[in-house]
N, C-alpha and C positions, 0 to 999 in steps of 0.2 A: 392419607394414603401416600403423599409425595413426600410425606416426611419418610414416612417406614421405606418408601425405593430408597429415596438420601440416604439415612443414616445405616441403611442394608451394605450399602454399595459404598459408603464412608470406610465400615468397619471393613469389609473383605479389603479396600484399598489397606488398611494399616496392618490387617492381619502377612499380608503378603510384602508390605515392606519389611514387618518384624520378624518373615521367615525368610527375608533377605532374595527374595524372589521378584523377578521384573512384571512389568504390567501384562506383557503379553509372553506367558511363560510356555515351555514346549510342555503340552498335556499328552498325557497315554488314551490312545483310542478305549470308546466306550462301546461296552459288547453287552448291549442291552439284555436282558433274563425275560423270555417267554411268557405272556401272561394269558390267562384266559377272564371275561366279566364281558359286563354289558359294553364297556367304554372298549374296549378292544373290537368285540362283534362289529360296531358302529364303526370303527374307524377302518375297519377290516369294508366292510359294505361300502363305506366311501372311497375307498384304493378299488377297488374292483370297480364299481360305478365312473370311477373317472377315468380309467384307464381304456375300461370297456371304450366310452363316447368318444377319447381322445384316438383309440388305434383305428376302431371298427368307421368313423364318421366318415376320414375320406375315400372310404370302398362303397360305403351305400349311396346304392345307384338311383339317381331323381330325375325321371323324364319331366323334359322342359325345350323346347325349342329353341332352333340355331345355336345352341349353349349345351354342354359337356354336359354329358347325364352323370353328376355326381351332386350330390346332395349339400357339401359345402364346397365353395371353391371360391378363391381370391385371386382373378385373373387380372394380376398388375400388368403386363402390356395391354391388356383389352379395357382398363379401367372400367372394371365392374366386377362386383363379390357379391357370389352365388351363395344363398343361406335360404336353402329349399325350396320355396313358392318366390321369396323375398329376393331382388334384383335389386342391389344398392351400387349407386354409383358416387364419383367424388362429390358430387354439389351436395351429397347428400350426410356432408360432415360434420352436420348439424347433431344427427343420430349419435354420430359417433363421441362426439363431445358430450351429449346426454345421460349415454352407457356408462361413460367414466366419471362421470359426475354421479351418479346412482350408486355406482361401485363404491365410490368412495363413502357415499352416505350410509349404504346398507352395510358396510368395514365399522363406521363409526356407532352406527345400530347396535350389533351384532354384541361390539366390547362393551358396551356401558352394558347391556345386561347380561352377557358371558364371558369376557373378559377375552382371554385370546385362545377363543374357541375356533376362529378361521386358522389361525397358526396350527393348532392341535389337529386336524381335521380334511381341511381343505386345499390349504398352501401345497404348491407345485413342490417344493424343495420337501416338506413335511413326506406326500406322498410316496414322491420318488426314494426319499431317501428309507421309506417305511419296506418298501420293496427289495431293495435293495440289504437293508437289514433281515427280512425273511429269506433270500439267497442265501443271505451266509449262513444263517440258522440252519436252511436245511439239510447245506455241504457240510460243515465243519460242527454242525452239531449245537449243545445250549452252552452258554452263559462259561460256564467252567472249562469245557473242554476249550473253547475260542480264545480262552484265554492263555490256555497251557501253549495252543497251537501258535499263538505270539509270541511268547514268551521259546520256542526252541529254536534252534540258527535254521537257517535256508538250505542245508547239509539235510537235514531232516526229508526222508521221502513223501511220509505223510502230510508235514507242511506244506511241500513244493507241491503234489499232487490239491491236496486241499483249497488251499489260500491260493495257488494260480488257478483253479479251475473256476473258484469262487469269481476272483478278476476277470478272468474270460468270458465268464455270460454275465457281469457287467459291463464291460467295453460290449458286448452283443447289444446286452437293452438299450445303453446308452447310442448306441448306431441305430435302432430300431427307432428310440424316441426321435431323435436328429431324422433320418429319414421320415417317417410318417410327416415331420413338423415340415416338410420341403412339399410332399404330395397335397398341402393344401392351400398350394402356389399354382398347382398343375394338374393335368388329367392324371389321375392317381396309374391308372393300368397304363398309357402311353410312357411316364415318367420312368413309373418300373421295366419297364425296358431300357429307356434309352440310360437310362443311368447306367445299368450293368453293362451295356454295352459299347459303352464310352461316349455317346452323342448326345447327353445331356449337357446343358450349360454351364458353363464356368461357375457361374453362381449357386446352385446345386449342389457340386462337390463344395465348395468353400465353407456355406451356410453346415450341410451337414457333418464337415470336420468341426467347426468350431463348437457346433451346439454338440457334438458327440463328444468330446472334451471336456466342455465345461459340465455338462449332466455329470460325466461321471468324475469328475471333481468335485462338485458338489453335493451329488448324492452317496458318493462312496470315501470320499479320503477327506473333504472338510466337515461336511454334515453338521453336527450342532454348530458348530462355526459360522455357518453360514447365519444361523439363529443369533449365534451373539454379539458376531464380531459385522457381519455386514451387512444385514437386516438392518433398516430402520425404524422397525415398527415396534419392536422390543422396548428401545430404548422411548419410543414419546408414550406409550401405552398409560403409563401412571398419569396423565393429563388426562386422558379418557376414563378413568374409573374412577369410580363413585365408592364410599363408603358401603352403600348397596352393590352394588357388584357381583354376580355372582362367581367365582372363582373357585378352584384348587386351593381347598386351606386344610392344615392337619387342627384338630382341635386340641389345644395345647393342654388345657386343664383337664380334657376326659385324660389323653394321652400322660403326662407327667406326674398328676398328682401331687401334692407335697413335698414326694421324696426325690422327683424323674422316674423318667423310667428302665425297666428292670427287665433281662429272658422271664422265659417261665418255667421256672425250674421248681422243684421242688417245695412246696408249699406255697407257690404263686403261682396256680395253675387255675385259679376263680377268682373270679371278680372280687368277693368278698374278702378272700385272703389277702388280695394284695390293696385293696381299700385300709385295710386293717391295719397295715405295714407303710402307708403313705405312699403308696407306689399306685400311676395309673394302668392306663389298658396295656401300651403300647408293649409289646414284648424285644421290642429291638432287634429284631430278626432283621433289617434293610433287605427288606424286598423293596420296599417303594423305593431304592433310591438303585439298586440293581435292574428296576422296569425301566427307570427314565432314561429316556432317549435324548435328554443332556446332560444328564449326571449331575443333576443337584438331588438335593436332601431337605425334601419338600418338608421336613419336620423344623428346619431353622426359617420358617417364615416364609412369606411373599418375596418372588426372588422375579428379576426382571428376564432370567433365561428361562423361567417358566415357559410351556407353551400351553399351558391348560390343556394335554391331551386326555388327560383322566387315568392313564394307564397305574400309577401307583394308586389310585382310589381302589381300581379291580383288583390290584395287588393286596391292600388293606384289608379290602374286603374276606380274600379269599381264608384270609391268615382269622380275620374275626369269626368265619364260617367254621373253621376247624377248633375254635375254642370255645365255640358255642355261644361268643359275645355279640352283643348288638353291632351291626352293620353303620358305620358314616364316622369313624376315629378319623378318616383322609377322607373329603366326601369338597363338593361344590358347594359354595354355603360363600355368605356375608358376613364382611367385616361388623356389621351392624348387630345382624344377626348372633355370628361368637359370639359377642363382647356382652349377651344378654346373660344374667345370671342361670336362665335355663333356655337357653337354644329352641326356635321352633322351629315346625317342618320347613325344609327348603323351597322358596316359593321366588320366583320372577320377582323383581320390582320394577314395575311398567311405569307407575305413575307417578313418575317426573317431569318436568318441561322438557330437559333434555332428551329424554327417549320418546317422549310423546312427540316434539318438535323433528327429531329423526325422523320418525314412522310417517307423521304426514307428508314432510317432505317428501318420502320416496315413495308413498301412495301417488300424492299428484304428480309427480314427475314421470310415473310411470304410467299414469291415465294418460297423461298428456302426448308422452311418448304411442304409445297405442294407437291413441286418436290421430297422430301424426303419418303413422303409418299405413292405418286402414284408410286416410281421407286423401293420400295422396295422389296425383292426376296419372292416368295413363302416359303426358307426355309433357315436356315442357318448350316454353316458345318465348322468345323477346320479337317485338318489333322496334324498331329504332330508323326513327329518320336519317336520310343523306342531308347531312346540313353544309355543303361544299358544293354548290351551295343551296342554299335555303330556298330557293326555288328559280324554277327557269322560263321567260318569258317566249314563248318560239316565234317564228314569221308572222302566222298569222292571227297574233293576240291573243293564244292560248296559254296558259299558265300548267307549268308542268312540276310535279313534285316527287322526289322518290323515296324509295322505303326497302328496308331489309329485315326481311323476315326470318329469323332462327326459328328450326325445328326439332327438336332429341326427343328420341322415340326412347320412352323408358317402362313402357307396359309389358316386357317379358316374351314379345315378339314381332313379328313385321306386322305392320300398321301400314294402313292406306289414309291416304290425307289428303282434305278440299278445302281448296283458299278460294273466297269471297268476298264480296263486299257488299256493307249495307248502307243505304244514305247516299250512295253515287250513283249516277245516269248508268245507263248500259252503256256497256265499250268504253265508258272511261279509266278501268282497271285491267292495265296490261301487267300479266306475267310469267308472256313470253308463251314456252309448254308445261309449267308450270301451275295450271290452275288443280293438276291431278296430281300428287308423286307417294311414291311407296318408300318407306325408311325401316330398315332393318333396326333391329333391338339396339340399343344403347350406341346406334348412330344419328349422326346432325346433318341435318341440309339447311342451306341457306341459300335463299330463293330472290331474286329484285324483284320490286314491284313496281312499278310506275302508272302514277293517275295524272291525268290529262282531263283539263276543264276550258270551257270556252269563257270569256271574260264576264260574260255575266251570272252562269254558274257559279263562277271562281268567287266574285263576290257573295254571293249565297249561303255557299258550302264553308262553314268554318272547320266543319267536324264529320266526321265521317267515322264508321267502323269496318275493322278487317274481320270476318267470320272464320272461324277454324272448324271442320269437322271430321272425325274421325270414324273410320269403317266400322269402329266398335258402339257408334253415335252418341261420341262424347262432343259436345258441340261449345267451343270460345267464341265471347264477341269480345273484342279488346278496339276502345274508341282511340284515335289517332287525330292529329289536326292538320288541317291542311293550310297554306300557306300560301298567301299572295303578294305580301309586302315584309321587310325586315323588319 
């Protein structure tokens, strides 16, 4: 496989020295041709799907105490990020390191058995820019006419009306996506106001010029660029595929035949005739390479701008549908697989170390994460001795020690909290008016405590516990030592 990337990416290098062309040459925009098939539905469903959750999330409304009834919300001066029931705060960035360690596993999953089916499918730039190309389809019309409308000067009425209005409600999405992405910093319905009305924070406007900007640079004027040129995931892909693998492959020998392949013109309009004639299926029509949304010609091999969206497969198809010919000449399929003298049905290949070693990984990582989640406390506490000093002898040969109790209230609302002791005399633990206090949601108190012993106690008493219990009767004993000599 890393030979066929090499030597792919070898030849385009000397093809474009010997057409005297520089590495990074000015290309003409691609005006992708409308397709219809299952691989389109699919991608269609996930643009809608993700757009839906990304606009609609920070409007739905989540009752939850002393905290913004919104459903997601990342309040960086409150340090705490609301995600529904779920109240995460920073100590809790354990999570977050787990999420992307996941992400990454379930990326490396995902290619060893679909190759860059997240690229085709999922990817923020993939989506955005997928919308973004349906705008302009449905202003300026398909495939041909977008291109005529390029091709005449700016003089032209219907271009200026077209191709500006086109741009205009992309600077709109691209300001919609930019704002929405600021509302999930902030009380979405507060924000919207204060933004219009100019009392929004500096940072506000900043975040949403910049990200309104680069969206629609990158959704609308570099687009597969972004795929080829500055994407990293393109280029190390061929490290992650297998011989198995399933990917975007055109079948060269059903396709070429003996002779390559040929339209279907007169007397090669069946299978049989053009068998006969050493020509394969392929009619050469380039639809599959007018669907792609990078402009390759998925018929010259595995190409690393591939994004395995499928879209010329639906295109292949449709063209097999009208000649009557079997379906899968462009289809997902294995290297392994082609390279058999008769091809069989297209089937996952799971059982390897490598994907099997994925999948457990992110099974348990994500048990464990779960378990992490559901097991964690209502609230968290340090106690920590005053060792400045380590303990203090008073008048009357009592021996006196102290202690600092942190409290963060992290159970999603006020909490009532009782400090005790076990193992010590009565009246030997003072903490002041302190033995009662209430802590609002993902705030901290820290309380002194000080025990007091008489000299023969003192000797006695090595160890002692501080009792913590909460109104919800979640109950800590956490043992402490006490301290008569250095």
């Amino acid at each position: 496989m890393d030979v066929v990337l090499l030597g792919s990416l070898a030849g385009d290098r000397v093809d474009n020295q010997q057409a005297g062309h520089e590495l990074y040459f000015k290309r003409a925009p691609i005006a992708p041709r409308s397709v219809k098939g299952a691989f389109r539905r699919f991608k269609s469903a996930v643009l809608w799907l993700g757009f839906s959750v990304y606009f609609i999330l920070p409007w739905l409304p989540w009752s939850r105490p002393e905290a913004p009834s919104q459903a997601v919300m990342f309040d960086i001066p409150g340090r705490r990020y609301y995600i529904f029931d779920l109240t995460v705060f920073p100590q809790d960035i354990f999570w977050l390191a787990m999420l992307l360690f996941m992400a990454a596993v379930l990326l490396f999953f995902a290619t060893a058995l679909v190759g860059r089916a997240f690229c085709g499918y999922f990817c923020f730039q993939t989506l955005w820019t997928d919308a973004f190309i349906w705008i302009e389809h449905w202003i300026q019309g398909e495939r041909p006419r977008r291109l005529k409308l390029a091709r005449e000067p700016w003089n032209n009425y219907e271009k200026l009306i077209k191709v500006g209005g086109t741009r205009v409600i992309w600077v709109a999405v691209s300001f919609w996506t930019a704002f929405t992405f600021v509302l999930y910093f902030s009380h979405a319905s507060e924000m919207l106001v204060y933004f219009f009305t100019g009392e929004a924070a500096a940072a506000a406007y900043i975040t949403t010029l910049a990200l309104t900007l680069t969206t629609y640079l990158a959704a609308g004027v570099l687009r597969e660029h972004v795929c080829t040129f500055i994407c990293p995931y393109g280029r190390f892909q061929s490290v992650m595929y297998d011989p198995e693998t399933l990917a975007v492959h055109y079948d060269q020998r059903r396709g070429e035949g003996q002779n390559g392949r040929i339209a279907a013109r007169t007397g090669m309009r069946s299978v049989q005739e053009r068998a006969a004639q050493g020509h394969g299926d392929c009619v050469d029509c380039g639809l599959c390479v007018q669907v792609c949304p990078v402009g390759i010609d998925i018929r010259n091999g595995l190409q690393y701008k591939c994004i395995s969206c499928g879209l010329c497969v639906d295109a292949c198809n449709t063209i097999m549908d009208k000649m009557g010919w079997p379906r899968g000449l462009i289809r997902y399929d294995s290297e392994v697989n082609l390279a058999k003298p008769a091809p069989e049905p297209v089937k996952l290949h799971w059982k390897s170390l490598k994907v099997l070693g994925y999948g457990v990984s992110l099974v348990l990582m994500t048990a464990y994460l779960a378990y992490d989640m559901s097991h964690r406390n209502s609230f968290e506490h340090s106690i920590q001795q005053i060792r400045q000093p380590l303990f203090v002898t008073l008048s009357d040969g009592s021996i006196r020690n102290r202690y600092q109790i942190r409290l963060t209230n992290i159970s999603g609302a006020e909490e009532h909290f009782t400090i005790d002791s076990k193992g010590l005399p009565e009246g030997a633990l003072d903490l002041g008016n302190f033995h009662e206090v209430s802590i609002k949601n993902g705030k901290s108190v820290i309380i002194q405590a000080s025990v007091k012993l008489d000299p023969i106690r003192a000797n006695q008493i090595n160890e002692f516990a501080f009792v913590i219990r909460t109104g919800s009767g979640v109950t800590v004993v956490d043992p402490v030592r006490f301290f008569t000599k250095h």
